[in-house]
C-alpha positions as CSV (number, residue, x, y, z in Angstrom):
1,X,80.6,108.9,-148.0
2,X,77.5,109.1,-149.7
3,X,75.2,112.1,-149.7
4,X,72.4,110.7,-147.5
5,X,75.2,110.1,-144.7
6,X,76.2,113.5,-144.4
7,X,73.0,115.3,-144.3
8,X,71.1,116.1,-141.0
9,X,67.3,115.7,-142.4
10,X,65.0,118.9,-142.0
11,X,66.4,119.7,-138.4
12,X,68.6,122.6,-138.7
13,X,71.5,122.6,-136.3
14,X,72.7,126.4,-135.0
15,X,76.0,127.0,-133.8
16,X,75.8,128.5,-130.2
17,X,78.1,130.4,-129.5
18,X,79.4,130.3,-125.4
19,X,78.4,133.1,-123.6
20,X,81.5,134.7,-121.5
21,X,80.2,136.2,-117.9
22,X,82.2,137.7,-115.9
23,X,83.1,136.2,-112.6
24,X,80.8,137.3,-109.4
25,X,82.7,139.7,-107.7
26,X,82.3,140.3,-104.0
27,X,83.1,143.5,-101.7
28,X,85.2,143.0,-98.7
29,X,84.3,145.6,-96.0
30,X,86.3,146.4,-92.6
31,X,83.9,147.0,-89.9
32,X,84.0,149.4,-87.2
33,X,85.3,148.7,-83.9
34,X,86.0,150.3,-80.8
35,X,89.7,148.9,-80.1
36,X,91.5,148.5,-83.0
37,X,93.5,151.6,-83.7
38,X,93.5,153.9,-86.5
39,X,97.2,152.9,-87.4
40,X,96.2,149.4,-87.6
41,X,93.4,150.1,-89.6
42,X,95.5,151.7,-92.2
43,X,98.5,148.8,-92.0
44,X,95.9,146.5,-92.8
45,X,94.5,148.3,-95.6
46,X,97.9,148.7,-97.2
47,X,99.7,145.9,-96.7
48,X,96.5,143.4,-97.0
49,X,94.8,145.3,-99.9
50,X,97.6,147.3,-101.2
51,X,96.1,150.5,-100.9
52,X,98.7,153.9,-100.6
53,X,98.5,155.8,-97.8
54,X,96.6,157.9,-98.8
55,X,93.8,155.1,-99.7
56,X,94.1,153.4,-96.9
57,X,93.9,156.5,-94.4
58,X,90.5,157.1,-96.6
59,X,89.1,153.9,-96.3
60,X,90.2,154.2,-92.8
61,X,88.4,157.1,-92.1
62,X,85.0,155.6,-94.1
63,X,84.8,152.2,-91.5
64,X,85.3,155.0,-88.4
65,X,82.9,157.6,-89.5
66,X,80.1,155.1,-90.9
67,X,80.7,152.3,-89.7
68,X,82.4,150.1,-92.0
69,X,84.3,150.6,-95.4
70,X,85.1,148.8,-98.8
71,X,88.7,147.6,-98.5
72,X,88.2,146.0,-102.2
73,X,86.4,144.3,-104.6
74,X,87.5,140.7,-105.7
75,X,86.0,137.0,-106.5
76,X,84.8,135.0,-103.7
77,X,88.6,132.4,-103.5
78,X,90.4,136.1,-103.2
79,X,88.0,137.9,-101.2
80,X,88.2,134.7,-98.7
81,X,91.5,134.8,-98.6
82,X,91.9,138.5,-97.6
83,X,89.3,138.2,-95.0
84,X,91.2,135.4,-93.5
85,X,94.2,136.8,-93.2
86,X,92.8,140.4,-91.8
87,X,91.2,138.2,-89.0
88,X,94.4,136.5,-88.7
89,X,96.6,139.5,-87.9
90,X,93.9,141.4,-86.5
91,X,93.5,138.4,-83.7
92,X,97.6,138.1,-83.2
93,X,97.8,141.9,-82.6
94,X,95.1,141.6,-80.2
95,X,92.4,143.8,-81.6
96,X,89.1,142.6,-82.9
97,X,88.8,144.0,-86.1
98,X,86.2,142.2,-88.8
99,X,86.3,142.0,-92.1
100,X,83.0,140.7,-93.8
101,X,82.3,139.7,-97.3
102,X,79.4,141.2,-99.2
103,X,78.0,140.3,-103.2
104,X,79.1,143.5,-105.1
């Protein structure tokens, strides 16, 4: 290889270096009904989002006293996920409990 074959010319070439974002994370929050019962509020928010009982009865007590309440924080494929299945059980114990996703 000659010298003329492994220069670039004047152009200089930088080295860029990938940028590493973080994922978008989104909040899933359990909204406020008038039907579904404390108790299965806080099932829900511990066996669903693995909260202890203590967490969960918090959370539970944040969605009935303002209206809704962050159950977690995860990206979108996970925060689909739990939403689906809360509707899920929610709709086979008969209560109408929503869960909503929200950009954090």
């Amino acid at each position: 290889m000659t010298n003329d074959q492994r220069q670039t010319g004047d152009a200089v070439k930088e080295r860029v270096a990938p940028k590493k974002a973080e994922p978008t994370v989104y909040k899933v929050l359990l909204m406020n009904d008038d039907y579904s019962t404390m108790d299965f509020v806080v099932h829900i928010l511990e066996h669903v989002f693995q909260k202890s009982p203590a967490e969960a009865y918090r959370v539970m007590m944040q969605v009935h006293l303002q209206g809704s309440g962050v159950a977690g924080v995860y990206p979108w494929e996970v925060a689909e996920t739990k939403v689906e299945t809360v509707t899920t059980m929610a709709r086979d114990a008969g209560y109408p409990l929503r869960a909503v996703i929200e950009e954090a």
